[in-house]
Backbone as JSON Lines, residues from 0, in Angstrom:
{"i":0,"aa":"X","n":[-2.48,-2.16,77.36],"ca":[-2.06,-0.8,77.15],"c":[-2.76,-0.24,75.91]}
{"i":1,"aa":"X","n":[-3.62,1.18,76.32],"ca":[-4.02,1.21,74.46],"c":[-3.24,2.7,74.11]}
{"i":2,"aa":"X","n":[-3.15,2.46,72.87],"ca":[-2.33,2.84,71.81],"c":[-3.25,4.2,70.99]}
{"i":3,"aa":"X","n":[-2.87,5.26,71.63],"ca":[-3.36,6.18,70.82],"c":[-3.28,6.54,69.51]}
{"i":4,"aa":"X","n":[-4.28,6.91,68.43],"ca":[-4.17,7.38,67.32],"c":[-3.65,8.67,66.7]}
{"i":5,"aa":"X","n":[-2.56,8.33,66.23],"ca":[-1.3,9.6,66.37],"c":[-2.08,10.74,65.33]}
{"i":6,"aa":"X","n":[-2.74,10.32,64.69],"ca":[-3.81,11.27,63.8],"c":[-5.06,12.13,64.03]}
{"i":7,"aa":"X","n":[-5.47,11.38,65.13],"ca":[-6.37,11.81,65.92],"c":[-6.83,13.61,66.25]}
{"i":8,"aa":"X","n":[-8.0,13.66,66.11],"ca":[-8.2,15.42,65.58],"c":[-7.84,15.47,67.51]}
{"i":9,"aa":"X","n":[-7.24,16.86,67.6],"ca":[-7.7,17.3,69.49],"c":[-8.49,18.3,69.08]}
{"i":10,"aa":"X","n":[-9.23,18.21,70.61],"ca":[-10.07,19.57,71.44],"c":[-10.41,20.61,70.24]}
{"i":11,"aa":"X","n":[-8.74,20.91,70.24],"ca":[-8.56,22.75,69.92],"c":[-8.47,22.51,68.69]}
{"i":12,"aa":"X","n":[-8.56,21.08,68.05],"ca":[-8.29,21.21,66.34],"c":[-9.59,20.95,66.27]}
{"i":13,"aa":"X","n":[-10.53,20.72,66.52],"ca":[-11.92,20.08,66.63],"c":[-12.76,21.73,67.03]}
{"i":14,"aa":"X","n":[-12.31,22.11,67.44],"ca":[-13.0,23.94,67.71],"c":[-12.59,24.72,66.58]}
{"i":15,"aa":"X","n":[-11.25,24.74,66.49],"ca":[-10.99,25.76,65.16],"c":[-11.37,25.09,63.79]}
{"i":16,"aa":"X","n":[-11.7,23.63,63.56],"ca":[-12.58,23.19,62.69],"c":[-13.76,23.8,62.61]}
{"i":17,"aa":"X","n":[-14.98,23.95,63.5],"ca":[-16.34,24.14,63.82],"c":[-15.93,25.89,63.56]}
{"i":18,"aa":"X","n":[-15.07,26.38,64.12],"ca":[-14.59,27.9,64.0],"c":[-14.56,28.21,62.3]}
{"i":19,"aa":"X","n":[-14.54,27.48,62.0],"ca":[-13.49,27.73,60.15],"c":[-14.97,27.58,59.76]}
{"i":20,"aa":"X","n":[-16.08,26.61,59.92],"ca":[-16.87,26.33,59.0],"c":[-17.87,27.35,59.58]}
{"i":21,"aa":"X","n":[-17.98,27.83,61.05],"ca":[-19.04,29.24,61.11],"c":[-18.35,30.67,60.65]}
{"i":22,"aa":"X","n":[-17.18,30.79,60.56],"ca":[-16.71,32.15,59.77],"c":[-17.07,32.14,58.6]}
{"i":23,"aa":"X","n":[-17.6,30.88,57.78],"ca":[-17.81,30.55,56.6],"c":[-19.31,30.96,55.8]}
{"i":24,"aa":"X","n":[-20.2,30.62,56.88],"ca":[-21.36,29.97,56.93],"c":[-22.33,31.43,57.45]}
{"i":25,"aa":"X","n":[-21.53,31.99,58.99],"ca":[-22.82,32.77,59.42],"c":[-21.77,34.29,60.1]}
{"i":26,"aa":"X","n":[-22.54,34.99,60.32],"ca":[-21.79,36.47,61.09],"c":[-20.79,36.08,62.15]}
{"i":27,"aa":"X","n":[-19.94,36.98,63.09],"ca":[-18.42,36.69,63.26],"c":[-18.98,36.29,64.87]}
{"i":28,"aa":"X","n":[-20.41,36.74,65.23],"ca":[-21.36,36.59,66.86],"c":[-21.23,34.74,67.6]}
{"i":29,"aa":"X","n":[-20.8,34.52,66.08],"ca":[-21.04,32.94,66.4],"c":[-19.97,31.89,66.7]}
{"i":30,"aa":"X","n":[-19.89,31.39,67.29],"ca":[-18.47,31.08,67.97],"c":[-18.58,29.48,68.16]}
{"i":31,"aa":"X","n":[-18.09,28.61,68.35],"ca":[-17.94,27.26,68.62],"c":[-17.24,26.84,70.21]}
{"i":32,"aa":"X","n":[-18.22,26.89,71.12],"ca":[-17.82,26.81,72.3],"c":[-16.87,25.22,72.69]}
{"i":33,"aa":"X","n":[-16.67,24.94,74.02],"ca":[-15.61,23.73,74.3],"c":[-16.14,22.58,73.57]}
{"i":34,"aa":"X","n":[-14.56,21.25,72.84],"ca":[-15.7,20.16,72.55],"c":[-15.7,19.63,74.11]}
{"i":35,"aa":"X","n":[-16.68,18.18,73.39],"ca":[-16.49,17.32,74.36],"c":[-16.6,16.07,73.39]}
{"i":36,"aa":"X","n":[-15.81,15.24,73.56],"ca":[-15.4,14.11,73.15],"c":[-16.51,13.0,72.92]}
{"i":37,"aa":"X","n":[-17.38,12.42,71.98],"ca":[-17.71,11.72,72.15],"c":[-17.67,9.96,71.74]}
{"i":38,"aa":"X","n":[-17.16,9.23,72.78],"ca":[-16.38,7.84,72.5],"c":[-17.19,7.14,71.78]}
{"i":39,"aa":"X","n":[-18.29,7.32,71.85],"ca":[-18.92,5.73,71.46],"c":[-19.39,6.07,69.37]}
{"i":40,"aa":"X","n":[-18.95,7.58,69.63],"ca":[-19.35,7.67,67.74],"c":[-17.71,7.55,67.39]}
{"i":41,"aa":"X","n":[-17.26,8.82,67.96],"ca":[-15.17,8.61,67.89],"c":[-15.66,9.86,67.16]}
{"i":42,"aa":"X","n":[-16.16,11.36,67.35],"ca":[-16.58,12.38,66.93],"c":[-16.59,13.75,68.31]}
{"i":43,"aa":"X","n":[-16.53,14.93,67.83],"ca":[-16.51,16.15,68.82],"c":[-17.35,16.53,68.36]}
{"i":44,"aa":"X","n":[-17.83,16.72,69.47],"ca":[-19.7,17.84,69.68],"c":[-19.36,18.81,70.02]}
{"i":45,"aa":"X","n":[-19.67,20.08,69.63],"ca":[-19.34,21.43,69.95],"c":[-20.76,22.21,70.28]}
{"i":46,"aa":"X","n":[-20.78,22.77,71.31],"ca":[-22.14,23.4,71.21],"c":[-21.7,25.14,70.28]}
{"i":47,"aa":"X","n":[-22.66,25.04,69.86],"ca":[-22.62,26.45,69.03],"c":[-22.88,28.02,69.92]}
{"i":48,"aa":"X","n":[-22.39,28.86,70.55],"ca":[-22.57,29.9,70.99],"c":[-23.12,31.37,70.45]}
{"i":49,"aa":"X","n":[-24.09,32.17,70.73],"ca":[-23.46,33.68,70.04],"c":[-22.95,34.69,71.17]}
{"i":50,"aa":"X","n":[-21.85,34.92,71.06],"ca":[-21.41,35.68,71.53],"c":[-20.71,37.24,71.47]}
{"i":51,"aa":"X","n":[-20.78,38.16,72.28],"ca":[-20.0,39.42,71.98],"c":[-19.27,39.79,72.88]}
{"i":52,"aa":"X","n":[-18.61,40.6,72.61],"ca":[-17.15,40.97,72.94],"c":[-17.96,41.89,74.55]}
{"i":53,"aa":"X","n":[-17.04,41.78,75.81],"ca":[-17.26,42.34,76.83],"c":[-18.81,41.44,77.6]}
{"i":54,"aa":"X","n":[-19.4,41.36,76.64],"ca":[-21.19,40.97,76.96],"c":[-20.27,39.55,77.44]}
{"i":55,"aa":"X","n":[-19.89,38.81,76.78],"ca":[-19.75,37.06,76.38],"c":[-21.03,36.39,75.89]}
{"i":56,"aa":"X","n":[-20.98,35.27,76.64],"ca":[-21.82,34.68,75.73],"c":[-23.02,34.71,76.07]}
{"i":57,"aa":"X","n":[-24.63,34.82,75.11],"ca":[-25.72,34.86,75.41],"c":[-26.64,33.7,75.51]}
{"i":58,"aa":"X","n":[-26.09,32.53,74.9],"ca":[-26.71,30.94,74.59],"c":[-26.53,30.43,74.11]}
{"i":59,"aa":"X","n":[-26.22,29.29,73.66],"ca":[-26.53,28.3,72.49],"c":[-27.43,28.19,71.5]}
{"i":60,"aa":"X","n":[-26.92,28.23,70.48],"ca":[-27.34,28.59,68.91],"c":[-27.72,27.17,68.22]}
{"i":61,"aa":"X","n":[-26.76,26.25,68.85],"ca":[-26.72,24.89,68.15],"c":[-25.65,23.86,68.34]}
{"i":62,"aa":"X","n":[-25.47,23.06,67.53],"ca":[-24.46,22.24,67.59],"c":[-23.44,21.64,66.48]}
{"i":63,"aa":"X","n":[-22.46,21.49,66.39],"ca":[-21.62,21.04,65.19],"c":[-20.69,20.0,66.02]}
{"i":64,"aa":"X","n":[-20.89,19.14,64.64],"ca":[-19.93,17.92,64.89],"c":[-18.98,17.33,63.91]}
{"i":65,"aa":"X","n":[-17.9,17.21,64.37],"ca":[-16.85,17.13,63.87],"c":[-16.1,15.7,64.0]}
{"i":66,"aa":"X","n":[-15.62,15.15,62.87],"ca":[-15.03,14.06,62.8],"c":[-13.65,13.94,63.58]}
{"i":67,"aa":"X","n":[-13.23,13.01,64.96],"ca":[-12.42,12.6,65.17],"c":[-11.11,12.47,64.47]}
{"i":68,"aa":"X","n":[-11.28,11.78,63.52],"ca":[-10.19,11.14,62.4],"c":[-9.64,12.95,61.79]}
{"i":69,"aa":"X","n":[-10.87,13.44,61.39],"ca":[-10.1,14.14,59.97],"c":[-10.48,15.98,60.16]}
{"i":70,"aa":"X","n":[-11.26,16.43,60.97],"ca":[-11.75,17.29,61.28],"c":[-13.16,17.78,60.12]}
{"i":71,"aa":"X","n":[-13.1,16.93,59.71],"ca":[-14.08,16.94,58.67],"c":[-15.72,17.52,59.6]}
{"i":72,"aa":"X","n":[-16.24,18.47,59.02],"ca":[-17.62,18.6,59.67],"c":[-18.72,17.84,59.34]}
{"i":73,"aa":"X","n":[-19.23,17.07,60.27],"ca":[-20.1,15.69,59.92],"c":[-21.59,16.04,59.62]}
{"i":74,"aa":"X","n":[-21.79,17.07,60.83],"ca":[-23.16,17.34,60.91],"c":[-23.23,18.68,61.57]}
{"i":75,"aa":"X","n":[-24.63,19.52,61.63],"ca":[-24.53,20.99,62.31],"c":[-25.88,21.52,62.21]}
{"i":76,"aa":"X","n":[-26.29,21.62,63.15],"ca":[-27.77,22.82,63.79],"c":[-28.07,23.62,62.3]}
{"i":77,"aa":"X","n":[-29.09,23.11,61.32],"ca":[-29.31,24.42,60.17],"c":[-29.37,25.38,60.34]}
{"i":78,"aa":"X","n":[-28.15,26.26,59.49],"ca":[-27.69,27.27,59.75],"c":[-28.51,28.93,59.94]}
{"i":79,"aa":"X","n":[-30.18,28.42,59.13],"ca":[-31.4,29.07,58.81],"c":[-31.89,28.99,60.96]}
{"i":80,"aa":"X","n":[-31.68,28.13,61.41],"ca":[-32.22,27.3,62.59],"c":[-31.47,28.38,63.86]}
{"i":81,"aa":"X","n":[-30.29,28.04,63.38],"ca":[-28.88,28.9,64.46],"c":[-29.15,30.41,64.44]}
{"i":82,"aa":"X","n":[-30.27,30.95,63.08],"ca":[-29.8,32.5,62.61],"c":[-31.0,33.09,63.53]}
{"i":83,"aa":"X","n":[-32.35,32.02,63.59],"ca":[-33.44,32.6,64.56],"c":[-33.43,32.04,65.98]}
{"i":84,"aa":"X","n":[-32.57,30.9,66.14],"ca":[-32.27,30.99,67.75],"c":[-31.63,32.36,68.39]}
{"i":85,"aa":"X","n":[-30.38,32.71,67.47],"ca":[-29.15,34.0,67.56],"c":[-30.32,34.97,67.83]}
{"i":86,"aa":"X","n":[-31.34,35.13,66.87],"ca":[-32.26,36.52,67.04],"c":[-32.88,36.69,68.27]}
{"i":87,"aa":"X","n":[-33.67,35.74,68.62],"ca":[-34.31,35.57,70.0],"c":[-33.72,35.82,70.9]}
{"i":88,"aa":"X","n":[-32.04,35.33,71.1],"ca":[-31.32,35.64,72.0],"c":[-30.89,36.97,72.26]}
{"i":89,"aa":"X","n":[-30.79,37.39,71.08],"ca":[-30.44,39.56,71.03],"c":[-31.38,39.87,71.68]}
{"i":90,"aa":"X","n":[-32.52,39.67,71.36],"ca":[-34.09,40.06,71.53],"c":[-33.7,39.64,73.14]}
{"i":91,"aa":"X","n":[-33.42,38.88,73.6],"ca":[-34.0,38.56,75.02],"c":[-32.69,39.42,75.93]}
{"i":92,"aa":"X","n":[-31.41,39.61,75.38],"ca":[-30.16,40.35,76.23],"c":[-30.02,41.44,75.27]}
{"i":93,"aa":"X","n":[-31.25,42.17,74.45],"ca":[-30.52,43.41,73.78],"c":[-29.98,44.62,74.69]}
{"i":94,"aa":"X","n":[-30.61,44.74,76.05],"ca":[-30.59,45.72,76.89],"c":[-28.97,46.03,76.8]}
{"i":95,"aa":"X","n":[-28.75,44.27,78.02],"ca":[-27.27,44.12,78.22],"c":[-26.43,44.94,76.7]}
{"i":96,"aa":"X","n":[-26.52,44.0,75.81],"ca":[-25.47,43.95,74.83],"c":[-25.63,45.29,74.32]}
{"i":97,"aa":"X","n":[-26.73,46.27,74.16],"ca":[-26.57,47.57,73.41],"c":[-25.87,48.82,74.2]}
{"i":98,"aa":"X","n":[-25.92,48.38,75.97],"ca":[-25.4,49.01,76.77],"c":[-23.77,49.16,76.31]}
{"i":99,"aa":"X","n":[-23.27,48.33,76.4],"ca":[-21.27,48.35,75.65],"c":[-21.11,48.5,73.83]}
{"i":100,"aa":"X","n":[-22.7,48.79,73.38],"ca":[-21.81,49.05,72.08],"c":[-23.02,50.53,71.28]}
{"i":101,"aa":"X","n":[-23.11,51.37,72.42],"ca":[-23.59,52.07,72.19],"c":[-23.06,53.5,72.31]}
């Protein structure tokens, strides 16, 4: 029988972690999409999103990872890295996205 770790970060504490450290870090476009669990480090991978309101989301920006145990942020896509993926992506759906906020 195994015995779960009653400390153990979840899902949604593992997103609003990655959430806390991009409100921190970069503009409000950037969002921390679903984790997914990964067993063999005992860590959540989050892919990084930019997204807007009505549009949703346009791509992946990057990735942040988050400690299992403590929600601690381990590692993350340079944030210089995430800011010219984000651009390219406006650039490639500006049509869409200027259509609802124009």
């Amino acid at each position: 029988m195994s015995v779960e770790n009653p400390t153990e970060v979840t899902a949604l504490g593992a997103q609003a972690a990655a959430n806390q450290f991009l409100s921190d870090h970069l503009p409000d476009r950037f969002t921390a999409d679903l984790a997914h669990k990964d067993p063999e480090r005992d860590i959540w991978r989050m892919p990084v999103i930019l997204a807007y309101p009505v549009v949703g989301s346009t791509g992946k920006v990057g990735e942040i990872l988050i400690s299992a145990d403590t929600e601690q942020v381990l590692s993350y896509t340079p944030l210089d890295e995430m800011m010219r993926i984000a651009t390219d992506l406006y650039e490639a759906h500006r049509e869409r996205i200027d259509e609802h906020f124009s």
